[in-house]
SESEFI-91118 format. One record per atom (N, C-alpha, C): x, y, z. Coordinates in steps of 0.02 Angstrom, whole numbers, padded with zeros to 5 digits, always signed. Example, Ala and Ser with C-alpha at 12.3 -4.5 7.8 and 13.67 -1.06 7.14 Angstrom:
REM SESEFI-91118
+00660-00284+00390;+00615-00225+00390;+00660-00165+00390;+00642-00112+00354;+00684-00053+00357;+00645+00002+00394;
END
This chain:
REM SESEFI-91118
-00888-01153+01261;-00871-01145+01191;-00815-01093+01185;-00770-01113+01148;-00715-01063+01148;-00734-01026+01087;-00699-00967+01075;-00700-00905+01004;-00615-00939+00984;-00639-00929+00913;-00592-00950+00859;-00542-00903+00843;-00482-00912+00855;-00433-00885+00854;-00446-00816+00795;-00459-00833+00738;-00454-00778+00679;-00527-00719+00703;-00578-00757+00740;-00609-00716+00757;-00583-00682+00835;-00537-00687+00874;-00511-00652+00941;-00472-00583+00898;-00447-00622+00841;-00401-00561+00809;-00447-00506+00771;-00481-00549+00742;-00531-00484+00717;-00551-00444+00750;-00575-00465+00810;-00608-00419+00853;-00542-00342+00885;-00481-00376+00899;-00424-00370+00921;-00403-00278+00892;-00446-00296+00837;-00400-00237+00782;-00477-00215+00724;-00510-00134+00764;-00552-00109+00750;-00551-00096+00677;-00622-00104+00639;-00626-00051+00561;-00587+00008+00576;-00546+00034+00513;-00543+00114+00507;-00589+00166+00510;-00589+00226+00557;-00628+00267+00570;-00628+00312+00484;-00676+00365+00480;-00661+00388+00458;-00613+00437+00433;-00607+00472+00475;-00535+00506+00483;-00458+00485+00473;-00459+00401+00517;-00392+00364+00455;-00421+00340+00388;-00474+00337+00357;-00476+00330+00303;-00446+00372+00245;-00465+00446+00285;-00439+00497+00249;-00359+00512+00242;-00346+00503+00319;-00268+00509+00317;-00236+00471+00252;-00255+00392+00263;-00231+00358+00216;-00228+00379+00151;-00297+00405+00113;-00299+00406+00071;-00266+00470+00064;-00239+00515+00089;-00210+00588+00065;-00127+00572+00070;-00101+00523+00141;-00036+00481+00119;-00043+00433+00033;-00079+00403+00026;-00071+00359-00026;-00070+00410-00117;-00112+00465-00102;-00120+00513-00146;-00043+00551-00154;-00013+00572-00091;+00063+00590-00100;+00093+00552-00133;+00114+00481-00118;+00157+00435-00137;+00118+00406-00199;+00076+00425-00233;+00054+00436-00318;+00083+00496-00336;+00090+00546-00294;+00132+00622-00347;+00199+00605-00353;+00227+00575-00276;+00294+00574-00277;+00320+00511-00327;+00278+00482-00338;+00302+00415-00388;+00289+00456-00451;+00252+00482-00474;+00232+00494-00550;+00306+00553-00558;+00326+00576-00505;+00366+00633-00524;+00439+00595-00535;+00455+00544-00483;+00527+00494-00486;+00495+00467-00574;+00461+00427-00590;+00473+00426-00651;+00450+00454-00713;+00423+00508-00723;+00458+00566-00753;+00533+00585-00774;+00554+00618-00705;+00638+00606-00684;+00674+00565-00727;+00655+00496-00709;+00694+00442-00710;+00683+00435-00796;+00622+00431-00825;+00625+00400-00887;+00678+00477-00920;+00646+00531-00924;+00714+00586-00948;+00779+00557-00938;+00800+00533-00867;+00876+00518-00869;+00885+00440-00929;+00844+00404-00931;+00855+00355-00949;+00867+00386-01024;+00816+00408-01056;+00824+00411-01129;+00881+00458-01149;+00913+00498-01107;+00972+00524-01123;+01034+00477-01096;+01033+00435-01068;+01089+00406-01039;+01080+00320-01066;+01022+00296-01037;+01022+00245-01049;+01062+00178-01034;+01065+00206-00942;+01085+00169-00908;+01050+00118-00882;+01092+00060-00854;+01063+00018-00815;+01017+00022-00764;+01044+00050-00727;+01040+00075-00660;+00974+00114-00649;+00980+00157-00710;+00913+00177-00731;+00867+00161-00734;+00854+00096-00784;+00808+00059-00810;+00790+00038-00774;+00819-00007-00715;+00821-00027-00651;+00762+00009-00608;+00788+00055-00568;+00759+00107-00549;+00685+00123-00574;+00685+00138-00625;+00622+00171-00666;+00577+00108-00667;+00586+00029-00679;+00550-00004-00682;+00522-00026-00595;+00556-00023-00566;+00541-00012-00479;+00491+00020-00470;+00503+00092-00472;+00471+00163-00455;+00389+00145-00496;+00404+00105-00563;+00339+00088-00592;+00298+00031-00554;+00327-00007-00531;+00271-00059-00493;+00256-00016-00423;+00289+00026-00392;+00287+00043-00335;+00220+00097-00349;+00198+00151-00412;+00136+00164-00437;+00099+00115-00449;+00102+00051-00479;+00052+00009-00485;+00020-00020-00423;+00065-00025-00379;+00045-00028-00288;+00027+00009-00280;+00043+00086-00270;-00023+00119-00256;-00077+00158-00292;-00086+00132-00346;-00149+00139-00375;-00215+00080-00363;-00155+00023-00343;-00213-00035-00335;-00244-00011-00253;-00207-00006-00194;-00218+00012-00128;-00280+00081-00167;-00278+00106-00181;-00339+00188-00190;-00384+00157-00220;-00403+00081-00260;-00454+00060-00284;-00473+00007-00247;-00427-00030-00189;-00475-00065-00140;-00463-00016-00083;-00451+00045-00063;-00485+00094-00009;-00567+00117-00063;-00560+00129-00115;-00639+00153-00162;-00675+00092-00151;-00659+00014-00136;-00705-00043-00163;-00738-00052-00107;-00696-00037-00034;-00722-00044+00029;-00670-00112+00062;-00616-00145+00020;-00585-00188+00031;-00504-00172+00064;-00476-00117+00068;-00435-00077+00092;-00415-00107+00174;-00360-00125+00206;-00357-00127+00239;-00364-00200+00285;-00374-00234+00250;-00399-00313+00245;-00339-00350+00208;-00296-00388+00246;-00248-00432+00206;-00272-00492+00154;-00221-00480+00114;-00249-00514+00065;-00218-00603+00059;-00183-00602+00129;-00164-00673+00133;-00217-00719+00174;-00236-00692+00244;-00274-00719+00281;-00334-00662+00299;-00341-00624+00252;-00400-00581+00268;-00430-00533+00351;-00399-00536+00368;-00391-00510+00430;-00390-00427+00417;-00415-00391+00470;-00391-00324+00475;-00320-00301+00478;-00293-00247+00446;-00228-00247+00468;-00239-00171+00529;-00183-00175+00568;-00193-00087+00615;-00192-00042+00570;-00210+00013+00610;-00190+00095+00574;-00137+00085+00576;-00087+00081+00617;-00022+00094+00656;+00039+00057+00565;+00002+00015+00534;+00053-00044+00494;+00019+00011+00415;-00041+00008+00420;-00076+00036+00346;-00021+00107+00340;-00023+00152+00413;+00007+00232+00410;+00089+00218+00385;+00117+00158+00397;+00189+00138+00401;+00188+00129+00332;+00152+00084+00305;+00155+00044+00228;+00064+00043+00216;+00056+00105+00160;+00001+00119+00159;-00021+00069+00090;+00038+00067+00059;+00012+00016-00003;+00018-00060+00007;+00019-00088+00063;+00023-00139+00104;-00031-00183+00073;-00023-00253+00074;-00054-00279+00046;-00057-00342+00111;-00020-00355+00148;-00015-00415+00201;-00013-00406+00273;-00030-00439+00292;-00028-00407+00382;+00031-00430+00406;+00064-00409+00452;+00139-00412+00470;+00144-00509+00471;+00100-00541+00514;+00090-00617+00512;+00088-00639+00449;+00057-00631+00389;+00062-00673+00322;+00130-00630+00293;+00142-00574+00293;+00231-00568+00264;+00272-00604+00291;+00278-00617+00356;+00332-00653+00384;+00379-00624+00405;
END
């Protein structure tokens, strides 16, 4: 009997220990200050200038908080870390790179 490919990979690529849990979550907690502070920033420049480029920008910087607020409520749900294309584990090595990651390097493409 052979093992099924999605299960060789599962096995392939361990749960997060505790300790990268934490890492993660104290990276993902930065990149919530450093986002809330870019738009701050950004909305000030906008409403005095009211540039493109701006608007641009500021609406970016806003989904890029809505990414990681969603990543800190599936690391709280227990779902963290698990692609959301083919469900698979993703590494530490990809979560530490792109912590608000949502796909494993195989379902991004």
């Amino acid at each position: 009997m052979t093992t099924p490919i999605s299960s060789a990979v599962e096995t392939a690529v361990p749960p997060l220990t505790p300790r990268q849990r934490i890492a993660l979550r104290d990276l993902l907690h930065q990149m919530w200050r450093d986002h809330v502070r870019d738009i701050t920033t950004l909305a000030v420049r906008f409403h005095e200038s009211e540039e493109p480029a701006v608007a641009a920008r500021l609406a970016h910087v806003r989904r890029k908080l809505v990414d990681v607020e969603a990543a800190l409520a599936r690391l709280d749900s227990g779902s963290y870390g698990r692609c959301d294309g083919c469900e698979r584990r993703m590494p530490f090595e990809q979560l530490e790179a792109v912590p608000d990651g949502r796909y494993c390097r195989r379902c991004r493409g």
